[in-house]
C-alpha positions as CSV (number, residue, x, y, z in Angstrom):
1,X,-7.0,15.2,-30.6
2,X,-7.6,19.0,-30.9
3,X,-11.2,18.3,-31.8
4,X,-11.9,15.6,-28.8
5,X,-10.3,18.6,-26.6
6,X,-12.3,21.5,-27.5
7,X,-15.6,19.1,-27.5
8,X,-14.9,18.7,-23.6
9,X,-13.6,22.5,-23.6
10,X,-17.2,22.8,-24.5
11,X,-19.1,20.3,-22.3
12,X,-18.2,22.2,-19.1
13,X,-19.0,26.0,-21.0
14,X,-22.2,25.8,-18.5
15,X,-20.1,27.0,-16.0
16,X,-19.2,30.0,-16.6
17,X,-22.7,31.1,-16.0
18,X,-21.9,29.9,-12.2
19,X,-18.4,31.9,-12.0
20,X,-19.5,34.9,-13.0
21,X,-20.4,37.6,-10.6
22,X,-24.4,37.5,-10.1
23,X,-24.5,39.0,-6.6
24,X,-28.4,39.9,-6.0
25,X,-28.4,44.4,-5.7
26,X,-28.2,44.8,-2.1
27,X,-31.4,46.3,-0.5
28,X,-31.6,48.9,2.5
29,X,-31.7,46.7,5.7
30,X,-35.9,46.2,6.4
31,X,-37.0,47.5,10.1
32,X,-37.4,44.4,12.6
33,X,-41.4,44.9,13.0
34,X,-41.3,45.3,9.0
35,X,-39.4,41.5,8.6
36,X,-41.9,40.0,11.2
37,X,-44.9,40.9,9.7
38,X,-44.2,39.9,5.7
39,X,-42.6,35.9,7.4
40,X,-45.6,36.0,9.7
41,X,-47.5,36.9,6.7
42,X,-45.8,34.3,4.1
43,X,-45.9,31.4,7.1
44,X,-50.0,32.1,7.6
45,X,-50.6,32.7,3.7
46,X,-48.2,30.4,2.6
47,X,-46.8,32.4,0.0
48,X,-43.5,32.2,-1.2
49,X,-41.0,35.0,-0.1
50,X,-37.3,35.8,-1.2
51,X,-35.4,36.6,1.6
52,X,-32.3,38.6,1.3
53,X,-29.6,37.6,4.1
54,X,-26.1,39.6,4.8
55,X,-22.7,37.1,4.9
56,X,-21.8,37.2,8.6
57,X,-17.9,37.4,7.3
58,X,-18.7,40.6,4.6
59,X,-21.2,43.0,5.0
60,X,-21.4,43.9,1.7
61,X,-22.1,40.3,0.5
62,X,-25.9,39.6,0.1
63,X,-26.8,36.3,-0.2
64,X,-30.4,35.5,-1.5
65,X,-32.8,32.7,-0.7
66,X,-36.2,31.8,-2.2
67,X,-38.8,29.6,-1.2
68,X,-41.6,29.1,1.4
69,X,-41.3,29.2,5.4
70,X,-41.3,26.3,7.3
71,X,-41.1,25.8,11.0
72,X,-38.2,24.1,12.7
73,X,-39.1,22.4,16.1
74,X,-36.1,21.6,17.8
75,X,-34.6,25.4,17.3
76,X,-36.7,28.2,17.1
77,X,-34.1,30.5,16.5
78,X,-33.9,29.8,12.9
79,X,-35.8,30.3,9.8
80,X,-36.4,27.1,7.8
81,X,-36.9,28.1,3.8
82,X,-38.0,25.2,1.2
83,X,-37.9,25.7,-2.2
84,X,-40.9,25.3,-4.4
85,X,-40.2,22.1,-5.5
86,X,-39.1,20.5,-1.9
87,X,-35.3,19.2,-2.9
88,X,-33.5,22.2,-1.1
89,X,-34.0,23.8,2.3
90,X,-32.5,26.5,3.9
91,X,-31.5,27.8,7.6
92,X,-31.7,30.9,8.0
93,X,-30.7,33.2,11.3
94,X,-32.9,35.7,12.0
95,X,-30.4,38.5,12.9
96,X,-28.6,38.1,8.9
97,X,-32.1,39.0,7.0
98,X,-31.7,42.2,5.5
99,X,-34.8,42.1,3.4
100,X,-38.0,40.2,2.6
101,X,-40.2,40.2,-0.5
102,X,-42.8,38.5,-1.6
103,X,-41.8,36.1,-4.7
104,X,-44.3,35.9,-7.8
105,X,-44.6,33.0,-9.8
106,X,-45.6,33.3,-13.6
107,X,-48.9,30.8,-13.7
108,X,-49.7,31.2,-9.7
């Protein structure tokens, strides 16, 4: 029995890399005409950007978000991010981006 237990002890060790803390370093908040220019940028290039968001509840809580602008018809007030390989998007608000950079891909 102790063997059976620590073989599904160690079937779930994967975790812990998800509950740990790996909050993304907080960056100095980007000037407005500074975050328009690099998604404007991104959305005409179609380059793929990182963009670091602030948690509405906790300052300082940064949330990052990686992937390439889309545009979302029916609300203009929100950023639409996929990621590079399509299965996750992302809604962003414009007023919680803190930061923009763009994102380099080994082999691109």
């Amino acid at each position: 029995m102790g063997k059976n237990s620590a073989a599904k002890l160690s079937a779930f060790s994967f975790l812990s890399n998800f509950l740990t803390d790996n909050s993304p370093t907080v960056l100095p908040q980007m000037p407005t005409e500074q975050i328009i220019y690099f998604l404007n940028q991104a959305y005409i290039k179609s380059t793929s950007i990182t963009i670091q968001t602030t948690d509405r509840m906790d300052s300082s809580v940064c949330h990052e978000y990686t992937g390439k602008l889309i545009t979302s018809p029916e609300d203009q007030s929100k950023i639409v991010l996929s990621t590079l390989d399509k299965k996750t998007m992302s809604i962003i608000k414009p007023n919680e981006i803190r930061y923009v950079r763009l994102t380099h891909h080994a082999g691109r």
